[in-house]
Steps between C-alpha positions, in 0.01 A plus 500: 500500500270192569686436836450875559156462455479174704646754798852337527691852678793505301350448175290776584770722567710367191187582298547866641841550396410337136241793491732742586802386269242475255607127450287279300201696590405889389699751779283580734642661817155543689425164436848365668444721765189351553678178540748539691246681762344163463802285556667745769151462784523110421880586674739445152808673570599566163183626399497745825866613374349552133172700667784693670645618179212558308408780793840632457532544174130597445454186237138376511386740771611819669777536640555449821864532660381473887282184404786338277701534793270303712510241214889489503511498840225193543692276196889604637408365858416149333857514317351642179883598345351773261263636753833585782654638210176744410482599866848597532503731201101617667718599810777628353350775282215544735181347269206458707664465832746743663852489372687285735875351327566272770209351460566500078847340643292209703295385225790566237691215699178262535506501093838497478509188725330347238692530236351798371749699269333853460488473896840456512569811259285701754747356804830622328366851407375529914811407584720694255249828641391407845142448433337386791891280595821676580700522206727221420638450135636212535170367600363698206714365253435145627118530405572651203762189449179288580257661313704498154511107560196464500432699161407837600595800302523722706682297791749465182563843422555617856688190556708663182484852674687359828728360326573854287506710790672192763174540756495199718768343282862553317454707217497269166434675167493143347208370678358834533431443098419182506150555740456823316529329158249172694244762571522682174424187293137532723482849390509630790577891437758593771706243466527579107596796605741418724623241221535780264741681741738209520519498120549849526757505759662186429411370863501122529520440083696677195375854479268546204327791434300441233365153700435731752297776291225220414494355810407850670212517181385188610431663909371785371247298311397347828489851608793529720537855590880564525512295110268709435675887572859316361343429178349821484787709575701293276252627229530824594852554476499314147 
């Protein structure tokens, strides 16, 4: 805080995000926005990516979505990872700037390039859909393959789905499990579910049906739809 006050950039825009976190200090998301607005004209990249946020998610100050764009779009162009990342998903669903998925694919690969798993995630599903590529599953699968080593959930569980279904690769029930059951110990809610149907099936590990029961409670706690009907129609016929 005293090199904040001093007017050293970053501190000022670290300050922000303590404010907003509510770290150390009392949450105050005005305040951080305040900060960052500070830290972003003085040219701080983070804190221009962080301004860019706070407009799109309406944290701090109204929302925004055409003027979080221009934030994303300032920060991405000086190689700010999360910032490509928040564009492409901006162009790809068409929040404050027209909808445009090769564009989403452009800055998808710019985050990506950097090592940036979610990015990755984002690839394989364009590719595995043609979104804004032509389709291509084995390129799909091979983000997918990338984005589950670098910890992402989600890049896990459809890394898990290619290898149930054999899209972009040979069909392997064994390994199919084993990124299902990787993204389940996250929690992530699909690929409980999906590790509830090996169980249930006996796909890729002993069938066990009663394994499989609480592992479709524990999806449908996390709100997964399809848990969520089998459970109840389970109950129903009971």
């Amino acid at each position: 805080q005293e090199a904040a006050t001093a007017g050293h950039i970053p501190s000022i825009s670290k300050l922000g995000l303590l404010y907003e976190e509510g770290t150390g200090v009392h949450q105050d998301s005005t305040k951080a926005v305040a900060l960052y607005q500070q830290a972003a004209t003085q040219g701080d990249v983070e804190a221009v990516y962080s301004l860019g946020s706070a407009f799109y998610n309406g944290r701090g100050v109204k929302k925004d979505l055409e003027r979080s764009v221009e934030l994303f779009e300032t920060a991405a162009a000086l190689e700010h990872v999360a910032a490509a990342y928040n564009l492409a998903i901006c162009f790809a669903n068409g929040e404050g700037i027209a909808k445009n998925e090769e564009e989403a694919v452009k800055w998808y690969k710019r985050a990506a390039n950097r090592g940036h798993a979610d990015s990755h995630s984002e690839l394989g599903r364009c590719y595995d859909q043609g979104s804004g590529v032509t389709q291509n599953s084995e390129k799909a699968f091979a983000h997918y393959q990338r984005a589950a080593e670098l910890g992402s959930p989600i890049g896990q569980c459809n890394l898990g789905t290619c290898y149930y279904t054999g899209t972009g690769v040979e069909r392997d029930y064994k390994k199919a499990y084993e990124c299902f059951k990787e993204a389940a110990t996250q929690g992530h809610p699909s690929a409980l579910f999906h590790l509830g149907i090996c169980y249930h099936t006996g796909c890729g590990i002993e069938r066990n049906c009663s394994i499989a029961q609480s592992i479709f409670q524990l999806a449908a706690d996390q709100g997964h739809s399809t848990a969520l009907s089998m459970l109840q129609d389970r109950q129903d016929k009971e």
